[in-house]
C-alpha angles and dihedrals in degrees: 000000000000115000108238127215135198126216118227089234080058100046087052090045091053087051099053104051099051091049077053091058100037090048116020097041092030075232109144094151089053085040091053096039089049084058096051093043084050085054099046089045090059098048086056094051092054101053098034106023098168082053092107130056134266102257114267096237102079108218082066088041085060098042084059095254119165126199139202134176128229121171111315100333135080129231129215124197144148131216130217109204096190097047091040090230132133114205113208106205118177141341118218132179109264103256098035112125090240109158099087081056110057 
């Protein structure tokens, strides 16, 4: 199993998408169900870290950033075969323009 560790621009991301959904949507379930499926995600990713697939823009392909969808968001991570780590790095909406962010 890989250690996973989350960025603090992750970690921020994550917050304030669920506070999105709690307050802006008045959601608490979807809020709720976007944390498990966070947490599911990230059990997958430890234990299968080349599960998901290399992003689709290719300056980050080439950077060894990986993607995967939940919801309606979009994770990036990184993994680091020789240290058995996978590096979570940041959580956008789905059709935000992100690749000038990470």
């Amino acid at each position: 199993m890989y250690k996973l560790t989350i960025t603090e621009l992750a970690h921020t991301d994550l917050d304030e998408i669920i506070s999105y959904m709690m307050m802006e949507l008045a959601a608490p379930q979807t809020a709720s169900d976007f944390a498990d499926a966070v947490a599911a995600c990230y059990d997958r990713i430890r234990q299968n870290p080349m599960s998901c697939e290399l992003s689709r823009n290719q300056h980050l392909r080439n950077e060894g950033f990986r993607r995967t969808v939940i919801k309606n968001y979009i994770m990036l991570y990184k993994v680091f075969p020789k240290r058995k780590e996978v590096v979570v790095y940041r959580f956008f909406y789905g059709r935000r323009d992100y690749v000038n962010l990470i």
